[in-house]
C-alpha positions in Angstrom: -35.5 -14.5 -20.6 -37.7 -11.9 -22.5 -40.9 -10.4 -20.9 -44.0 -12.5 -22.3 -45.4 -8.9 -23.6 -48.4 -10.5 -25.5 -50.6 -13.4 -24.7 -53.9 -14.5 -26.5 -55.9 -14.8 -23.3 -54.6 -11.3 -21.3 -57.9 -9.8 -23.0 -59.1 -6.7 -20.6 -62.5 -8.0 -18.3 -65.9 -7.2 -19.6 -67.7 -4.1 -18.5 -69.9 -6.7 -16.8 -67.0 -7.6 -14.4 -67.2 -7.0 -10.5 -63.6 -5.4 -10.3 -63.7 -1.7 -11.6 -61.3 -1.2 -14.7 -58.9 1.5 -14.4 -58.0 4.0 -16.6 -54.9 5.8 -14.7 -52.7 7.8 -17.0 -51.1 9.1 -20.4 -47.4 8.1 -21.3 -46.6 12.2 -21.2 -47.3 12.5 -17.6 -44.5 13.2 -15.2 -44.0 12.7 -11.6 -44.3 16.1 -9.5 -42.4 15.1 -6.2 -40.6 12.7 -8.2 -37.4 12.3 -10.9 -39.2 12.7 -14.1 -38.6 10.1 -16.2 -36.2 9.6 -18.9 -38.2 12.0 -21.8 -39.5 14.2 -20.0 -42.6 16.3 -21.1 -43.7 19.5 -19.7 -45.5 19.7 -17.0 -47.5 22.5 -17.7 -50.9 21.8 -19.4 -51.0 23.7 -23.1 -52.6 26.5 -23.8 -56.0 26.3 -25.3 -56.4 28.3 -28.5 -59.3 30.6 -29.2 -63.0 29.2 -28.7 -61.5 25.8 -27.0 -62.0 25.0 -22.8 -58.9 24.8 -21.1 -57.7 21.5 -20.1 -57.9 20.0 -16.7 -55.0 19.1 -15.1 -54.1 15.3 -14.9 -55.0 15.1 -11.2 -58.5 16.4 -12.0 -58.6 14.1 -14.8 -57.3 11.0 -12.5 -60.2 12.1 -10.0 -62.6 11.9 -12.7 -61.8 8.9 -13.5 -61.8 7.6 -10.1 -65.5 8.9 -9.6 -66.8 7.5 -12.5 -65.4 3.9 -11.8 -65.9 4.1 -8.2 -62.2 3.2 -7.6 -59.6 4.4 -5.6 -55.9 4.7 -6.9 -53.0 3.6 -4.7 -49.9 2.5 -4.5 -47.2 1.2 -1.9 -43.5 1.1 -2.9 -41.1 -0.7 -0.5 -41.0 -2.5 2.4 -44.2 -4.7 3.9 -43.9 -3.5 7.3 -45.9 -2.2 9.7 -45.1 1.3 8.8 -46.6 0.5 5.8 -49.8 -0.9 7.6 -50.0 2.3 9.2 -50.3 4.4 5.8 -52.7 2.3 4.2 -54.9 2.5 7.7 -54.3 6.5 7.2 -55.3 6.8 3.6 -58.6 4.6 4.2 -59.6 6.6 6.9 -58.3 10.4 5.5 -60.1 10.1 2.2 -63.7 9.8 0.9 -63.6 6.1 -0.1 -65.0 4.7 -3.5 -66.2 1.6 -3.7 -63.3 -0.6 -5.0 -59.2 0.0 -4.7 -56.8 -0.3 -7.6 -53.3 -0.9 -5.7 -50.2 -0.6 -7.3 -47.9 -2.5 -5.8 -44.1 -3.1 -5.7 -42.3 -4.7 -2.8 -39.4 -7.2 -2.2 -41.2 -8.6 0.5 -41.5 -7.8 4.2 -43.7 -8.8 7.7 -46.0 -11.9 7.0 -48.5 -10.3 9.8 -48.0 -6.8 8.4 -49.1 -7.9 5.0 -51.8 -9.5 6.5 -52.7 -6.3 8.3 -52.6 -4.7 5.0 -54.6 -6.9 3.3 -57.3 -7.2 5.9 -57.9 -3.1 5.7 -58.3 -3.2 2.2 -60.7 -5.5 2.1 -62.5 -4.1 5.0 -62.7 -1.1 2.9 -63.5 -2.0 -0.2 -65.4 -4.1 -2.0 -63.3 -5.1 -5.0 -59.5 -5.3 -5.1 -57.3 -5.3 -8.2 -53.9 -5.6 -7.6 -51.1 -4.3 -10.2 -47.8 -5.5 -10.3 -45.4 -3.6 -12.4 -42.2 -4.8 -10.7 -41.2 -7.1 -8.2 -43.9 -8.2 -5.6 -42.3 -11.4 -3.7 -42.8 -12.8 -0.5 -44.9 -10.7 1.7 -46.2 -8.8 -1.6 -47.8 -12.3 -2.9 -49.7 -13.0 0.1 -51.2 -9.4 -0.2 -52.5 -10.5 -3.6 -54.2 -13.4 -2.0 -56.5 -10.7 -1.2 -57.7 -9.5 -4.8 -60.5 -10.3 -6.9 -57.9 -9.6 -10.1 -54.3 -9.5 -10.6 -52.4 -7.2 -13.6 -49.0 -8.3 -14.1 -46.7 -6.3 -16.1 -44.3 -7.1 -18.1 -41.4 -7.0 -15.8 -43.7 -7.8 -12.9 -43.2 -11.0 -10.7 -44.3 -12.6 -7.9 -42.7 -15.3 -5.7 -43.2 -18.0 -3.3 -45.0 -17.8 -0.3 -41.7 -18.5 1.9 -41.5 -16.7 5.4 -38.1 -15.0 6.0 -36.3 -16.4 8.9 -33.9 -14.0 10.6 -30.5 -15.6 10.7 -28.9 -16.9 13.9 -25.7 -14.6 15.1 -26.4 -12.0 11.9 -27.6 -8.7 11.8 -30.5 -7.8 9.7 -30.2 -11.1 7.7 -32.8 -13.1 7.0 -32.6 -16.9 5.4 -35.8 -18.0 3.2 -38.0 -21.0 5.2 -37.3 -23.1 2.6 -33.7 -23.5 3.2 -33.8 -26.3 5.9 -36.9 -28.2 4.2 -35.0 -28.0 1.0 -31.7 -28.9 2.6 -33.2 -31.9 4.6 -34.5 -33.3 1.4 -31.5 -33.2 -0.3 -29.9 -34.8 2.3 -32.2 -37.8 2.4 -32.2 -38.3 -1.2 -28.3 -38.2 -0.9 -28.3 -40.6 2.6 -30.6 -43.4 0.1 -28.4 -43.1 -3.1 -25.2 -43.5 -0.9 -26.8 -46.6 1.0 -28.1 -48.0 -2.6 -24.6 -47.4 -4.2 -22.4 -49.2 -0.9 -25.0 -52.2 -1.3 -24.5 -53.0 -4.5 -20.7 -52.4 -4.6 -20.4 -54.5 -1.5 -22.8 -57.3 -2.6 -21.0 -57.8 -5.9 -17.8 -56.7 -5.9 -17.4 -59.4 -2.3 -19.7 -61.8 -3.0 -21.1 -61.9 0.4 -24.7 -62.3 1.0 -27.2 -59.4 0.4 -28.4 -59.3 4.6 -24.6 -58.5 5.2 -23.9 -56.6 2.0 -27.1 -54.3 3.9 -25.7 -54.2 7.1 -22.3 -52.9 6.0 -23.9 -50.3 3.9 -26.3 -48.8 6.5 -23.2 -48.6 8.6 -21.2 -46.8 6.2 -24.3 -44.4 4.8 -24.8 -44.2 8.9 -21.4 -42.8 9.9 -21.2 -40.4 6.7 -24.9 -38.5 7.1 -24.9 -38.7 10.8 -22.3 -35.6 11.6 -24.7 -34.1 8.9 -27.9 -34.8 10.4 -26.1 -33.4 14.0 -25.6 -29.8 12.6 -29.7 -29.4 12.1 -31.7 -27.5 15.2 -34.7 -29.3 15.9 -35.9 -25.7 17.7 -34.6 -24.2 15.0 -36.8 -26.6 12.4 -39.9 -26.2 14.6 -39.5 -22.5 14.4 -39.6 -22.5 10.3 -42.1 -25.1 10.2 -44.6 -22.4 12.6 -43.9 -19.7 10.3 -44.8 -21.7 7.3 -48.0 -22.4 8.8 -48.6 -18.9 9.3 -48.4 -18.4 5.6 -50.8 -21.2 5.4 -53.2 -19.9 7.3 -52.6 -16.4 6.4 -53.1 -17.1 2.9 -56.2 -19.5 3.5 -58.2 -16.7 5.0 -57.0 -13.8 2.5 -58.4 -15.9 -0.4 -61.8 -16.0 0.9 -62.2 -12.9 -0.4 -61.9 -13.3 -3.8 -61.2 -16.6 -4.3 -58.3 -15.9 -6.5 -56.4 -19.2 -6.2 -57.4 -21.3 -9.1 -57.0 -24.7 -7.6 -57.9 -23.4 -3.9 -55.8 -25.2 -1.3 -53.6 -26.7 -4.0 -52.5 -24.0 -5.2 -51.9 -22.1 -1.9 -49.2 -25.6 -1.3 -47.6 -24.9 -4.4 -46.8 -21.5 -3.3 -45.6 -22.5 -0.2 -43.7 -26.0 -1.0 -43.3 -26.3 -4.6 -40.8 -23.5 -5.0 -36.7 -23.8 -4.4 -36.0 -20.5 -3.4 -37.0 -17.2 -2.3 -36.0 -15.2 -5.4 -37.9 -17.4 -7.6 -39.6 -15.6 -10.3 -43.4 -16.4 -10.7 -44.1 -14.4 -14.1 -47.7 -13.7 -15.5 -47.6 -16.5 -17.8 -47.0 -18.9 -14.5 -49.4 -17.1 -12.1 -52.1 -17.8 -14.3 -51.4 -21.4 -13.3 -52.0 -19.9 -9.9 -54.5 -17.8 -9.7 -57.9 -17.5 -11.2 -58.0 -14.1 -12.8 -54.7 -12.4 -14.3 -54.3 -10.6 -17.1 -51.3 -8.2 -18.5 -51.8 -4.4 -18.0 -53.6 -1.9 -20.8 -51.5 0.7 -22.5 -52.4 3.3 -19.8 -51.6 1.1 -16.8 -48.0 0.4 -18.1 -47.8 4.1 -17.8 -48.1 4.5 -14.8 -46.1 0.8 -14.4 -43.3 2.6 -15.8 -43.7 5.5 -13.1 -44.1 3.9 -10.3 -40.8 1.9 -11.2 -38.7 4.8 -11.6 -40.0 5.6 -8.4 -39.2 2.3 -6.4 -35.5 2.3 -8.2 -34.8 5.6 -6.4 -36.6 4.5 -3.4 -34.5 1.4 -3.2 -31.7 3.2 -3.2 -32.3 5.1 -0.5 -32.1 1.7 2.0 -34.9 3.3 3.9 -37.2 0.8 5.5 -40.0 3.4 5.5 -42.4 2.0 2.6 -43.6 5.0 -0.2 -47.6 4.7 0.0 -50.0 7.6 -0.9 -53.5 7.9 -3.7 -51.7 8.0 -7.3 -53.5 11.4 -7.7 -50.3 13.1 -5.4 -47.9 11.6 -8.3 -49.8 14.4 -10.7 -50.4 17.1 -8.1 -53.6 16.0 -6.4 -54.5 16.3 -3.1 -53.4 13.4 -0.7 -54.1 11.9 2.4 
């Protein structure tokens, strides 16, 4: 499936809007504690010829920029975790806040309260949140956005359902998706009704007997099939996923009083949490704006920095390191950090 690069309706906000529009970088800038990327371009700023002002460096540009929209420029890579919680709580309180947050985000999913926690700060911090998606944000990651006043997808950015990870009985650090027993008790109930229809009819024609018996038989047989079925399912086990999907309910209900971003409120919070078959379930931009009430595709300058931050996550990723990457985007260009 291609990227949905262009779309009629991902026009950029109005400078009337609430939510601060950034302006983050140019497609020559390199990472300076990072692998450049694939061309890279020298990091040194050019020389100025005669009568001309030298030029600032991109982090004093960035900073600039962040002044003049009153937005600060972040960005978590990694794991939702509490680690993570505890970066974002260090960045808010090391640096001079502006008045809204741009958050670049990238995450495979993580701790339902952690991304809570994370949210929460944000928005205790700021008043306007944009979130940008540039790669994967499932999970965990979505309910963050619940948070934001706007949502940039990019063009390989997705989110997912809002489906609490359930670690696994007698594994290690394996987790199952919450909507693997739901899913697998509907299955077997549409199966259990199909079977009983299909022993019915066979037995009612094919013996000519009466329909009450032709019934009776059949619930037998649909009875003795399913049941051995039906034995292998935990009711603890059940009650526990059904508690941690109501904590994504709940979670989620509260994160979207902040900005109202769900387009269909409590509808479409129960289609992130129910509608979905699975965990890895891509929810593209074209989808989300289904979703949620204010998503548009990033500008030219924002897939820049799209296209850093994913070199970025790919080598982070590698790593296996549970320790989320979170810091201002200024530090990608040689700022100063938190």
């Amino acid at each position: 499936m291609g990227a949905d690069v262009t779309e009629s309706d991902d026009a950029l906000p109005s400078a009337g809007d609430d939510v601060a529009q950034p302006v983050i970088l140019a497609d020559s800038v390199a990472p300076v504690s990072e692998p450049a990327p694939a061309s890279p371009v020298p990091s040194e700023s050019p020389q100025p010829t005669k009568g001309e002002a030298a030029p600032l460096p991109p982090h004093e540009i960035l900073q600039q920029l962040e002044d003049a929209l009153e937005t600060d420029f972040l960005y978590y890579i990694g794991e939702v975790n509490r680690a993570g919680y505890s970066a974002v709580t260090a960045i808010c309180d090391g640096v001079k806040r502006r008045k809204n947050a741009f958050l670049a985000l990238i995450t495979t999913g993580g701790d339902p309260d952690a991304a809570y926690r994370i949210a929460r700060c944000l928005r205790h911090n700021y008043e306007t949140l944009t979130i940008f998606t540039p790669g994967l944000c499932k999970s965990a990651g979505t309910l963050i956005c619940l948070s934001a006043n706007e949502i940039v997808v990019g063009d390989e950015g997705e989110l997912g359902p809002l489906d609490i990870q359930i670690n696994k009985p007698d594994e290690i650090l394996e987790a199952g998706s919450g909507l693997d027993v739901g899913e697998s008790l509907d299955i077997l109930k549409q199966n259990t009704i199909t079977t009983f229809e299909e022993f019915l009819v066979e037995i009612r024609f094919a013996n000519g007997i009466s329909t009450k018996t032709a019934a009776e038989l059949a619930a037998k047989l649909a009875i003795g099939i399913f049941t051995p079925i039906y034995g292998q399912i935990d009711p603890l086990r059940y009650g526990e996923i059904q508690r941690a999907m109501r904590v994504a309910r709940l979670y989620g209900e509260r994160l979207n009083q902040y900005g109202k971003i769900l387009k269909h409120g409590v509808t479409s919070l129960n289609r992130l949490i129910n509608s979905y078959p699975s965990h890895t379930f891509v929810i593209d931009r074209k989808e989300a704006k289904e979703i949620f009430g204010k998503v548009r595709a990033p500008d030219q300058q924002e897939r820049a920095m799209g296209r850093l931050l994913a070199s970025m996550a790919k080598s982070h990723n590698a790593q296996h390191v549970s320790q989320p990457k979170v810091d201002l985007v200024r530090t990608l260009l040689g700022g100063k950090g938190t």
